[in-house]
OpenMM code with the backbone's topology and positions (N, CA, C; nanometers):
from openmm import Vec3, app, unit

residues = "UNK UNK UNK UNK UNK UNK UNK UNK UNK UNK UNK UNK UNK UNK UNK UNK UNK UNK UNK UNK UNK UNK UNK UNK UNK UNK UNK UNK UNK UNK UNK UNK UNK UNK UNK UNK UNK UNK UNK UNK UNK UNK UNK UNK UNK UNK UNK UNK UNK UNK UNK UNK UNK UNK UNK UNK UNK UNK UNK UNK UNK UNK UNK UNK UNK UNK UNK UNK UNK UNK UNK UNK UNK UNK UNK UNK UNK UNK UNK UNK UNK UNK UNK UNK UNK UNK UNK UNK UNK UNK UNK UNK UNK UNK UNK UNK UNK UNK UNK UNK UNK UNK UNK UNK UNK UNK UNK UNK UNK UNK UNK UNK UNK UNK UNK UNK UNK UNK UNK UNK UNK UNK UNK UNK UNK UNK UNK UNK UNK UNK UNK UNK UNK UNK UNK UNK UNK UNK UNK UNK UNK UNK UNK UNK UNK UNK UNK UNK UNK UNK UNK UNK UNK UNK UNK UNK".split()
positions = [
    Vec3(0.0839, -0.1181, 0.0000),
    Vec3(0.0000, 0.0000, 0.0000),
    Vec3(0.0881, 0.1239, 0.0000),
    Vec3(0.0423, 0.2176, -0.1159),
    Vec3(0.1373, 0.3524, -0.0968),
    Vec3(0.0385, 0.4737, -0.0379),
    Vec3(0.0959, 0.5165, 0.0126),
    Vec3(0.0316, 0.6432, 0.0766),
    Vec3(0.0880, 0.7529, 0.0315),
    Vec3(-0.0633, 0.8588, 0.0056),
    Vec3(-0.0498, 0.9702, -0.0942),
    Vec3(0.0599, 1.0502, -0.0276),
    Vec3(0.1666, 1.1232, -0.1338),
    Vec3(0.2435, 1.2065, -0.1444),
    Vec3(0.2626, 1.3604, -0.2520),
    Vec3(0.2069, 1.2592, -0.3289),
    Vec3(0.2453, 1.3332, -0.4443),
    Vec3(0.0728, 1.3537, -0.5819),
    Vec3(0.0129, 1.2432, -0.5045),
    Vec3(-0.1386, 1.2506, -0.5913),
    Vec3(-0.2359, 1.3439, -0.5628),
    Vec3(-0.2146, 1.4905, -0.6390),
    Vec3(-0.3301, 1.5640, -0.5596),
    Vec3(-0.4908, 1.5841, -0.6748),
    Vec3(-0.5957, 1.5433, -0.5855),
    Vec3(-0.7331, 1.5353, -0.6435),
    Vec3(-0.8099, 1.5427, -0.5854),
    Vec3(-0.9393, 1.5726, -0.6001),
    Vec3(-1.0401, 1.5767, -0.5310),
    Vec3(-1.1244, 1.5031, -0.5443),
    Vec3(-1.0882, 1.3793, -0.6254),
    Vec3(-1.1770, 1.2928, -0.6334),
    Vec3(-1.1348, 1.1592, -0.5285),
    Vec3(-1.1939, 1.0795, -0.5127),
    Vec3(-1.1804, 0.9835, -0.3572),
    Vec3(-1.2956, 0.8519, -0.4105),
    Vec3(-1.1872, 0.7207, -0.4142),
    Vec3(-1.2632, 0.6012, -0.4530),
    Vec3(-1.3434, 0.5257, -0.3123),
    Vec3(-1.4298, 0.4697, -0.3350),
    Vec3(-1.5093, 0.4163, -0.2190),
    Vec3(-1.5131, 0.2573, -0.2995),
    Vec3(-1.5522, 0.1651, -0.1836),
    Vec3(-1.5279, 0.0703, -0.2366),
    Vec3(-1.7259, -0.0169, -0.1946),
    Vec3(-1.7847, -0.0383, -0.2443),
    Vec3(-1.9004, -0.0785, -0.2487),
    Vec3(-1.9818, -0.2000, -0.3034),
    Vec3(-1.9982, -0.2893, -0.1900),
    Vec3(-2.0621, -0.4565, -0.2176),
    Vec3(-2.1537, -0.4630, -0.3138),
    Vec3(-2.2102, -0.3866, -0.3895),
    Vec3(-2.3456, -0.3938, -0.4866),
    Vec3(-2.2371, -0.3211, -0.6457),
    Vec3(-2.1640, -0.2412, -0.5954),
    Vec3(-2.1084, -0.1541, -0.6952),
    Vec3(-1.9685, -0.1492, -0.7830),
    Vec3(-1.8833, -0.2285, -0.6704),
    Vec3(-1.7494, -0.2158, -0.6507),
    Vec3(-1.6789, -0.0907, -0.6251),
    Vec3(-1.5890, -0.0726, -0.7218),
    Vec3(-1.4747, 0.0578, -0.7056),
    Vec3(-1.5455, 0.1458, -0.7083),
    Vec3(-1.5955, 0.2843, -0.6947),
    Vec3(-1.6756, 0.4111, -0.7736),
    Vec3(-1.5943, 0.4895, -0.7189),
    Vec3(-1.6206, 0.6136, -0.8106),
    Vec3(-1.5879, 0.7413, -0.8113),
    Vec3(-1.6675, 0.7882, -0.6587),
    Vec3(-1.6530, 0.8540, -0.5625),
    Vec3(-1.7563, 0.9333, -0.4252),
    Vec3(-1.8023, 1.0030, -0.5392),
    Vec3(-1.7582, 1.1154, -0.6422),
    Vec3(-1.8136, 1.2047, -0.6890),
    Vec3(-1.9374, 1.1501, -0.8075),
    Vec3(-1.9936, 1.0067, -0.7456),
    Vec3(-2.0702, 1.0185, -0.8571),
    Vec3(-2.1948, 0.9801, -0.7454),
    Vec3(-2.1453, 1.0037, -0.6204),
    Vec3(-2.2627, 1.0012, -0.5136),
    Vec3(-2.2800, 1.0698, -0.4501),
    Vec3(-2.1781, 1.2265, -0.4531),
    Vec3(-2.1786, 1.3444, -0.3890),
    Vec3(-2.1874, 1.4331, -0.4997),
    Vec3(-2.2347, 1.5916, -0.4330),
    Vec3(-2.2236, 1.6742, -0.5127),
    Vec3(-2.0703, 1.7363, -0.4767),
    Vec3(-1.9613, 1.6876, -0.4074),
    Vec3(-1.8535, 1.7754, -0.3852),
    Vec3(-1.7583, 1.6559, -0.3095),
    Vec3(-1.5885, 1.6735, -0.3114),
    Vec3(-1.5112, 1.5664, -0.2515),
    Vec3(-1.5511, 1.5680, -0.1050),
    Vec3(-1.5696, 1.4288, -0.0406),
    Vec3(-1.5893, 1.4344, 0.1053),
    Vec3(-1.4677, 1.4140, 0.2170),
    Vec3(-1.3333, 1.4276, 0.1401),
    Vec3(-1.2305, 1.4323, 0.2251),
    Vec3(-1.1924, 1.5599, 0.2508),
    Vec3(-1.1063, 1.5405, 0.3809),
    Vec3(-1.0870, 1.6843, 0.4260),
    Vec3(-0.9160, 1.7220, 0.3459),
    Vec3(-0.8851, 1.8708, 0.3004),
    Vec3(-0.7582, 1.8472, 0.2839),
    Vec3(-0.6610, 1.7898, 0.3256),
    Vec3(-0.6329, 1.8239, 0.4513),
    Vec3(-0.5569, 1.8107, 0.5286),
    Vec3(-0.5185, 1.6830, 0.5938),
    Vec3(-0.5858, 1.5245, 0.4977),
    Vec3(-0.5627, 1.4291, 0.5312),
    Vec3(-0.5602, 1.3338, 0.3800),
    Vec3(-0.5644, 1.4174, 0.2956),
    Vec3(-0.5375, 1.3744, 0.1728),
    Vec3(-0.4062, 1.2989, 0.1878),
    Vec3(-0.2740, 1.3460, 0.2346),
    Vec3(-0.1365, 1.2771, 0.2256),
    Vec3(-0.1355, 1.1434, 0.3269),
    Vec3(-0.2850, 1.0860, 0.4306),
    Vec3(-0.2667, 0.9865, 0.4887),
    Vec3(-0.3871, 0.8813, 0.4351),
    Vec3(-0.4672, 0.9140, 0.3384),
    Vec3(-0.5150, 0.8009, 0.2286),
    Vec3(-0.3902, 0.7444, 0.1554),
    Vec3(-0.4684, 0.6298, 0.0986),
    Vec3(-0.4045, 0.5495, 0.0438),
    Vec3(-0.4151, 0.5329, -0.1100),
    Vec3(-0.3406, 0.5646, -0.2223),
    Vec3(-0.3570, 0.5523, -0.3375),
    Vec3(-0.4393, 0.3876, -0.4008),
    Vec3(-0.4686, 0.4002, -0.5218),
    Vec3(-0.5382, 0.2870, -0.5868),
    Vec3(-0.5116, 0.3271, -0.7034),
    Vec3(-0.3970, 0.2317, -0.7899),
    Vec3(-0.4077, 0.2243, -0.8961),
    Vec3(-0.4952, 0.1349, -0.9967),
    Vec3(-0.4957, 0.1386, -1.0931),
    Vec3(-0.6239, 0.1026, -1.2312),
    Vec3(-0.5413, -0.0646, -1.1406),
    Vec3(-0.6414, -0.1460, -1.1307),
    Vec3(-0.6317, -0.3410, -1.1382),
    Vec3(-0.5935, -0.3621, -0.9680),
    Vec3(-0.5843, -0.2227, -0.9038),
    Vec3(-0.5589, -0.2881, -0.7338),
    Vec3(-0.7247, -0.3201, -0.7042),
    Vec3(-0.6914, -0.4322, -0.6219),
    Vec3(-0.8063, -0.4722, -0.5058),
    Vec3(-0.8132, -0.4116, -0.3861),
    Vec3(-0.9357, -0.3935, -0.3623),
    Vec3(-0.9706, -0.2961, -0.2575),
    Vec3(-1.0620, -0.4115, -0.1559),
    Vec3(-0.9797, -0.3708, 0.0169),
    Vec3(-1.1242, -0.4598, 0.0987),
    Vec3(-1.2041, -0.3958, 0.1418),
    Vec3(-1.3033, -0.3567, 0.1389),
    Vec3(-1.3859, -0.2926, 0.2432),
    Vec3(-1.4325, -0.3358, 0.3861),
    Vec3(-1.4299, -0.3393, 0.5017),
    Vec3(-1.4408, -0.3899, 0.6119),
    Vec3(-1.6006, -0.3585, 0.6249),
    Vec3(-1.6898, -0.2923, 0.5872),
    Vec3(-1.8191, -0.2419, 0.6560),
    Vec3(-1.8755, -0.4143, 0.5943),
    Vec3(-1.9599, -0.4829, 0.6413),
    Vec3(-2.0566, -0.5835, 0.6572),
    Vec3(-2.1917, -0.5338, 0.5790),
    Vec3(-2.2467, -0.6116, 0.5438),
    Vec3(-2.3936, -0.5520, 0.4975),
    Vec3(-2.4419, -0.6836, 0.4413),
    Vec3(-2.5518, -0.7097, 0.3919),
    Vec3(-2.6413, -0.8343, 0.3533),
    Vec3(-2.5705, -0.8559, 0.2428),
    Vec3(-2.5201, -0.8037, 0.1614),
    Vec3(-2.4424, -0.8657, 0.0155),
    Vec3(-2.3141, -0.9150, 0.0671),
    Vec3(-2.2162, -0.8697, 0.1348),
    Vec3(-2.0922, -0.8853, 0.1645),
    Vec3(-2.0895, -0.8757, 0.3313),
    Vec3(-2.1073, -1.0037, 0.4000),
    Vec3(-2.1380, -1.0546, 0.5680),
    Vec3(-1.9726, -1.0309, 0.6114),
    Vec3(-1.8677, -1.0357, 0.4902),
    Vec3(-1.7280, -1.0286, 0.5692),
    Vec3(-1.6933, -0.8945, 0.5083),
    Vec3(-1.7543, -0.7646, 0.4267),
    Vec3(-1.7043, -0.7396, 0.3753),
    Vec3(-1.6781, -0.7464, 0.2298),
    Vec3(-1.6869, -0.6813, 0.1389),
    Vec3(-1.6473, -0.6837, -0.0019),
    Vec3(-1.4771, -0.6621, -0.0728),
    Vec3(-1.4592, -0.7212, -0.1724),
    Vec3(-1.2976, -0.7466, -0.1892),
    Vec3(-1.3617, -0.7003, -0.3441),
    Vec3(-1.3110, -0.5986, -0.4187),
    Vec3(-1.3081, -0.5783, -0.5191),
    Vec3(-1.2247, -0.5241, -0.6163),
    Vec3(-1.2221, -0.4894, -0.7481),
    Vec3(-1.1125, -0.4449, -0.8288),
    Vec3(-1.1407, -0.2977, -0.8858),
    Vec3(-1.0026, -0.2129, -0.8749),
    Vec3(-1.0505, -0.0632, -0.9382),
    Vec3(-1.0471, -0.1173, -1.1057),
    Vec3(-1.1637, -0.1108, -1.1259),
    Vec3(-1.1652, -0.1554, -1.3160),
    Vec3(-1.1969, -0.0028, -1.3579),
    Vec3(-1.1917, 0.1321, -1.3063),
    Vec3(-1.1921, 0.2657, -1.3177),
    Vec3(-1.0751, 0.3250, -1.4205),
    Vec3(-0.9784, 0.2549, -1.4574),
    Vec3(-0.8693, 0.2694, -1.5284),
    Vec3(-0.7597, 0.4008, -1.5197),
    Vec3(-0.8204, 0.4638, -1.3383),
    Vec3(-0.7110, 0.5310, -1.3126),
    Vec3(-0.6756, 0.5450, -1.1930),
    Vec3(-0.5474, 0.5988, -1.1361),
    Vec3(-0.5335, 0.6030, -1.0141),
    Vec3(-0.5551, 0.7477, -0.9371),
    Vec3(-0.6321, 0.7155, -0.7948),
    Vec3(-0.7026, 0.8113, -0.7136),
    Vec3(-0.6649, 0.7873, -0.5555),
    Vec3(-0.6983, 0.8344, -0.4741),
    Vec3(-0.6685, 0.7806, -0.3317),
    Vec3(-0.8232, 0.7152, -0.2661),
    Vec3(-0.8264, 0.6503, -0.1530),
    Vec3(-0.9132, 0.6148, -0.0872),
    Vec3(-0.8663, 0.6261, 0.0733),
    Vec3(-0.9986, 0.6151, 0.1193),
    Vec3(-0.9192, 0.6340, 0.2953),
    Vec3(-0.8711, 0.5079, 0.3505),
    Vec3(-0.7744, 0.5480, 0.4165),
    Vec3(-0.7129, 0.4581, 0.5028),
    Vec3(-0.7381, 0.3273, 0.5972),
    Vec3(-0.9045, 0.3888, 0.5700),
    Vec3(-0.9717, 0.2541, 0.6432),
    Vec3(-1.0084, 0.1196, 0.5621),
    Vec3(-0.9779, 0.1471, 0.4514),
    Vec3(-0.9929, 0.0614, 0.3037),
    Vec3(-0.8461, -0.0365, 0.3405),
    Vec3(-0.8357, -0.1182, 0.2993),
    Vec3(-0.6588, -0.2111, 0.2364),
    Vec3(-0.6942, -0.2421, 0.1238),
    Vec3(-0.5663, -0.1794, 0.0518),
    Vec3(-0.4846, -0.1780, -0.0482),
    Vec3(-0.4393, -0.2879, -0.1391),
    Vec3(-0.4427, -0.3634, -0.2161),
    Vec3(-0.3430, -0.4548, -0.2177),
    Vec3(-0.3360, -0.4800, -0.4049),
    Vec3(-0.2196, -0.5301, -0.4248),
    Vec3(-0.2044, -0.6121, -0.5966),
    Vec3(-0.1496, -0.7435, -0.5759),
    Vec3(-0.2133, -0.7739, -0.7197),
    Vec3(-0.1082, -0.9197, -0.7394),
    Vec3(0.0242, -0.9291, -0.7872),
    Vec3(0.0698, -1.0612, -0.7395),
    Vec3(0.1864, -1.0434, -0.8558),
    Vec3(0.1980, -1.1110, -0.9815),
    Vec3(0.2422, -1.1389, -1.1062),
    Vec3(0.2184, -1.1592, -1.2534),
    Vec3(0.1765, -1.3137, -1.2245),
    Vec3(0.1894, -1.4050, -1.1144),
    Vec3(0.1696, -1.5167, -1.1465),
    Vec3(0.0077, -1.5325, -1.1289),
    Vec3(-0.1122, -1.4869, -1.0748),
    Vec3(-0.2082, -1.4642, -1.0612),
    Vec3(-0.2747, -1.3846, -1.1916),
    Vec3(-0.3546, -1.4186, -1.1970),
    Vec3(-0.4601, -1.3228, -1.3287),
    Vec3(-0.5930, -1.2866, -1.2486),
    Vec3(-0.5875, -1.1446, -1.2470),
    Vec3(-0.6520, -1.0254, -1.2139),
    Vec3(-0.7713, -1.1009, -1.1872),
    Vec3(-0.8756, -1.1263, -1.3393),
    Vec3(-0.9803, -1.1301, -1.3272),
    Vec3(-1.0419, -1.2549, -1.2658),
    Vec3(-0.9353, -1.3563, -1.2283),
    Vec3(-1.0257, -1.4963, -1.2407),
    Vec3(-0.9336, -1.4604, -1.0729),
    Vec3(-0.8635, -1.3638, -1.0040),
    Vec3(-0.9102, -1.3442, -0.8524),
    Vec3(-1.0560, -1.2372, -0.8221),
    Vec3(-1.0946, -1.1920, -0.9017),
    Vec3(-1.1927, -1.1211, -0.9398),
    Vec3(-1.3142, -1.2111, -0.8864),
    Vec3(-1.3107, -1.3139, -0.9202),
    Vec3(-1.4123, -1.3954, -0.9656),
    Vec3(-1.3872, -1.4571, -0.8467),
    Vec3(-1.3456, -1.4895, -0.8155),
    Vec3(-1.2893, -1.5561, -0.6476),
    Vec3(-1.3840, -1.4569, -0.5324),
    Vec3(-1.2923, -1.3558, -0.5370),
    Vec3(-1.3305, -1.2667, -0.4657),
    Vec3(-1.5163, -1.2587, -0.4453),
    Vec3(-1.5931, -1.3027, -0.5717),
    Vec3(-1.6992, -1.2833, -0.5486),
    Vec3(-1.8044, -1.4164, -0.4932),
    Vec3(-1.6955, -1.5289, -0.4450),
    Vec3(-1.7700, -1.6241, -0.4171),
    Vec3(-1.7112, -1.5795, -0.2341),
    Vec3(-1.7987, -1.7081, -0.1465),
    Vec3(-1.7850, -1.6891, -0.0597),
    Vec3(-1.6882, -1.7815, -0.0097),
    Vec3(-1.5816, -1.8493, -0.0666),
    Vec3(-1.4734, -1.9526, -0.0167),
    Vec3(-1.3913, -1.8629, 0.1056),
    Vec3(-1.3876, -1.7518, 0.0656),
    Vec3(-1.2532, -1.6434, 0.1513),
    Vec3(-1.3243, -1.6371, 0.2685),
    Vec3(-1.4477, -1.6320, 0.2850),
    Vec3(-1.4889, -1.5781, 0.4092),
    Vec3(-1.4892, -1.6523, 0.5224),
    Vec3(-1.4841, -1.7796, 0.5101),
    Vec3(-1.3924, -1.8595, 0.6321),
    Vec3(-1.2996, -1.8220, 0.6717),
    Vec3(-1.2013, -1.8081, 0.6069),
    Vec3(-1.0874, -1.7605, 0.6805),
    Vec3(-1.0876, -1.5990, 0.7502),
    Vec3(-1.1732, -1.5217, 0.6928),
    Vec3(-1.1824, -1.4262, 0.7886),
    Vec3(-1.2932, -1.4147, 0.9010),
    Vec3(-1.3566, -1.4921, 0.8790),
    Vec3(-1.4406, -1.5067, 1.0053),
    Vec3(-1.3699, -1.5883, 1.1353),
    Vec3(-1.2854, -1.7004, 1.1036),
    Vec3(-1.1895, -1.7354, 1.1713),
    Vec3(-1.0659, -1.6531, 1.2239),
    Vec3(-1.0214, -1.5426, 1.1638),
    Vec3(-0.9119, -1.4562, 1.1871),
    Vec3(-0.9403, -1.3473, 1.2368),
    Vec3(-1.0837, -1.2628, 1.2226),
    Vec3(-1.1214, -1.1929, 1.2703),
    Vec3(-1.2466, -1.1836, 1.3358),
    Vec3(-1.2784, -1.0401, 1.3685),
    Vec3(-1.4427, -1.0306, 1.4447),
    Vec3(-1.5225, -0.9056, 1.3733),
    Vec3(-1.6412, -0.9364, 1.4156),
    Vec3(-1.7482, -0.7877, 1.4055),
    Vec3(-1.6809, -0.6288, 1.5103),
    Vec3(-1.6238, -0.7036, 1.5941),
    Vec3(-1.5158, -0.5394, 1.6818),
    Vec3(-1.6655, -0.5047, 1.7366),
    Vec3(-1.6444, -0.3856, 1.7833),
    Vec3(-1.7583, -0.3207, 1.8790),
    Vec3(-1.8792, -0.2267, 1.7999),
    Vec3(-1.7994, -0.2379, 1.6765),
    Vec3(-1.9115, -0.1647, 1.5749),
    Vec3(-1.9524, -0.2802, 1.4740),
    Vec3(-2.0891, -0.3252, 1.4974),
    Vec3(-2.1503, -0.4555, 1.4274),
    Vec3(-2.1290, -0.3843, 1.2985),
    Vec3(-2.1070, -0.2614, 1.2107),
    Vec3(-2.0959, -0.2974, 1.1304),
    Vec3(-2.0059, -0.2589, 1.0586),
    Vec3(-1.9043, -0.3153, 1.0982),
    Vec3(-1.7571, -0.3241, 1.0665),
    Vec3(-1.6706, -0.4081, 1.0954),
    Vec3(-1.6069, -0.5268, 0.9721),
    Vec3(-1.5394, -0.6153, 1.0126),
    Vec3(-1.4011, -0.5970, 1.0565),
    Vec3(-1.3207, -0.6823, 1.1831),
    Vec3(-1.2049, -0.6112, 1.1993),
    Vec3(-1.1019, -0.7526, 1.1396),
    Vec3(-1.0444, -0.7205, 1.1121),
    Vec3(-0.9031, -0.8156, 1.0957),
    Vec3(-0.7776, -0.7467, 1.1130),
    Vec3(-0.6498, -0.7520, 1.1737),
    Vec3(-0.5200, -0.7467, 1.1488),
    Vec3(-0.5042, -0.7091, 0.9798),
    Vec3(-0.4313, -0.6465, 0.9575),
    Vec3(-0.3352, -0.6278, 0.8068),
    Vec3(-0.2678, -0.7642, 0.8214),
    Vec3(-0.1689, -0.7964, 0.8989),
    Vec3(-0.0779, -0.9035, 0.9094),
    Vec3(-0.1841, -1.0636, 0.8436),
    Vec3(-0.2891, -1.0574, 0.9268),
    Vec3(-0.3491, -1.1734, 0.9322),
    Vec3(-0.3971, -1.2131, 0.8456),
    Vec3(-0.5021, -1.0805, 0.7699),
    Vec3(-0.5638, -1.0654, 0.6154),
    Vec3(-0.4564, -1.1220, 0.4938),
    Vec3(-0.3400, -1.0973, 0.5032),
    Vec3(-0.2588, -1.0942, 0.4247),
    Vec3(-0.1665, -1.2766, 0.4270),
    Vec3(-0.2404, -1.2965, 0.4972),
    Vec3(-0.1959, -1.4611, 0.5453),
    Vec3(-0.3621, -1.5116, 0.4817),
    Vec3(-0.3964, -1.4802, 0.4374),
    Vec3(-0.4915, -1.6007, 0.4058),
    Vec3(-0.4539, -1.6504, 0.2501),
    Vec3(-0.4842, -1.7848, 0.2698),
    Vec3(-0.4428, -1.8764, 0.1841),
    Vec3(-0.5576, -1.8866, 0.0433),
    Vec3(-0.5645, -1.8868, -0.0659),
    Vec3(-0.6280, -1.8505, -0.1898),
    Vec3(-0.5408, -1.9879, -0.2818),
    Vec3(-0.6622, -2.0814, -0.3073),
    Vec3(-0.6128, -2.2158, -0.4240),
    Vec3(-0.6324, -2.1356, -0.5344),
    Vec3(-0.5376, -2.1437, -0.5989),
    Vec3(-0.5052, -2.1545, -0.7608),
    Vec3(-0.4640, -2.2355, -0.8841),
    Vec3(-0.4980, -2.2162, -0.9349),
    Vec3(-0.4326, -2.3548, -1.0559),
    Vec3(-0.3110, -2.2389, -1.1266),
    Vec3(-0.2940, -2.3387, -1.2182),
    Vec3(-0.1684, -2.2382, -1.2750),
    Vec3(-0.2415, -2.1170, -1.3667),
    Vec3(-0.1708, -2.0195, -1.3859),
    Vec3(-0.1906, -1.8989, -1.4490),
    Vec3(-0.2811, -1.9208, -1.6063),
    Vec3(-0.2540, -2.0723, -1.6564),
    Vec3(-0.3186, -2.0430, -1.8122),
    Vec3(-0.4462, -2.1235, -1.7213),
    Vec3(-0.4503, -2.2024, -1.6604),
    Vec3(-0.6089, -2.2364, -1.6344),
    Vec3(-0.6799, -2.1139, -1.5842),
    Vec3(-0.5703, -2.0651, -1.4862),
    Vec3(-0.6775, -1.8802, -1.4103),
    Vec3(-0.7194, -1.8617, -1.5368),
    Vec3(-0.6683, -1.8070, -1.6645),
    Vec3(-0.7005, -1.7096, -1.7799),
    Vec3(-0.8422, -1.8092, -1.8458),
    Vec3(-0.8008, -1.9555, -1.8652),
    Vec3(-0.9164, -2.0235, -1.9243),
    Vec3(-1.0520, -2.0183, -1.8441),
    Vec3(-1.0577, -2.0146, -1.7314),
    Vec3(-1.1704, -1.9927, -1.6190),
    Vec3(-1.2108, -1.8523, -1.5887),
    Vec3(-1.1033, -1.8019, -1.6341),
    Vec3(-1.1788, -1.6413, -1.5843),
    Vec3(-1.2577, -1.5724, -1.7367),
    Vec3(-1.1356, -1.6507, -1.8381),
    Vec3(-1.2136, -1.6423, -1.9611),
    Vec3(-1.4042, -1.6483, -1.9844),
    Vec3(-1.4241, -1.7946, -1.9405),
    Vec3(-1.5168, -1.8344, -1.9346),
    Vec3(-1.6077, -1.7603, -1.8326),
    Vec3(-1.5886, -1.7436, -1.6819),
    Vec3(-1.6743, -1.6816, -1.6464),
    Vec3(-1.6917, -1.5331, -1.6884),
    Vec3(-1.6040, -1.4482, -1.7653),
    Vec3(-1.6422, -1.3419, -1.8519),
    Vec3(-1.7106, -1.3776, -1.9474),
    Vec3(-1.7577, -1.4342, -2.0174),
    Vec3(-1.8159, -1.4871, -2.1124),
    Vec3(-1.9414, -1.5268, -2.0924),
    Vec3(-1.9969, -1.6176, -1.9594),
    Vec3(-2.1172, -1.6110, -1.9101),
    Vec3(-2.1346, -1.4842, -1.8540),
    Vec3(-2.0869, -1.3630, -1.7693),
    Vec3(-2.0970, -1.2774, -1.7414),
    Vec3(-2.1640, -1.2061, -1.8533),
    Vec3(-2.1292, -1.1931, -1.9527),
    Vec3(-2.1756, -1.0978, -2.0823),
    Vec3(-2.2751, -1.1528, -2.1075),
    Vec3(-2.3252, -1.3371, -2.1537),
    Vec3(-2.4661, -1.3528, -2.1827),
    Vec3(-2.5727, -1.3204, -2.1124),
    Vec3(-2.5228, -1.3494, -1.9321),
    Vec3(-2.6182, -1.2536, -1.8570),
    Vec3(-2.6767, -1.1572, -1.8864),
    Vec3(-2.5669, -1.0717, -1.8897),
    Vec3(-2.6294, -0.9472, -1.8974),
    Vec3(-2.6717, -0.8913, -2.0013),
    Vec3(-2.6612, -0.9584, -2.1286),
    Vec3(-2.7458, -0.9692, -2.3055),
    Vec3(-2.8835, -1.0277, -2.2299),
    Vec3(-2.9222, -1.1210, -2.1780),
    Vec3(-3.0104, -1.1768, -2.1152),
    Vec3(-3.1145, -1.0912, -2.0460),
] * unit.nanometer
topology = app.Topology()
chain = topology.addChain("A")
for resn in residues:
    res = topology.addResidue(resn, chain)
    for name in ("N", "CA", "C"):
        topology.addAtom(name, app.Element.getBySymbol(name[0]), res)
């Protein structure tokens, strides 16, 4: 995770279980960060995954999603950050991310905390959970495919 230095904007990504990545400014009429804490958000470049900790009926641990926004912006600090590295393919953790296999392990690693609606986990701990993969050309053949039903859906 990099933390802003040098990115100045007024625009601010939120990360949302029904929505994914969005722009705030396409749910506000104006940026809702304060200046003066712009340099302790956390940047998001175009293909990082974002966790959101808030709970809600779509996402019980939380939502894990991808900035598919194709640029980089900051988000607050209460968000984690994270990328892959080249041996993983983006979209078919994408597709992961939207089943519920992960959420064992954070229901095991973490709690609801004192605000029911907000999940807590460690950085350290989050970052220890274990994710099966096949090798990189099956990720691409499977993520292929579930892009592909994805689109007849939504022709549908």
């Amino acid at each position: 995770m990099r933390k802003n230095s040098d990115l100045a904007t007024s625009e601010t990504f939120t990360n949302s279980a029904e929505l994914s990545v969005v722009s705030q400014l396409d749910y506000f009429d104006h940026g809702i960060m304060k200046g003066e804490s712009i340099g302790n958000y956390t940047v998001v470049e175009p293909d990082d995954f974002v966790y959101n900790p808030r709970i809600s009926v779509a996402a019980p641990v939380g939502p894990i999603n991808r900035n598919r926004l194709g640029r980089a912006r900051v988000m607050s600090p209460l968000y984690t950050v994270f990328r892959t590295d080249e041996t993983i393919d983006k979209c078919f953790l994408e597709h992961y991310f939207e089943t519920t296999l992960w959420h064992g392990f954070l229901n095991l690693e973490g709690n609801s905390g004192v605000r029911s609606s907000r999940f807590s986990i460690a950085e350290p701990a989050f970052f220890e959970m274990l994710i099966s993969c096949p090798i990189k050309a099956e990720q691409q053949k499977i993520s292929s495919l579930l892009e592909h039903l994805d689109s007849l859906i939504t022709l549908h």
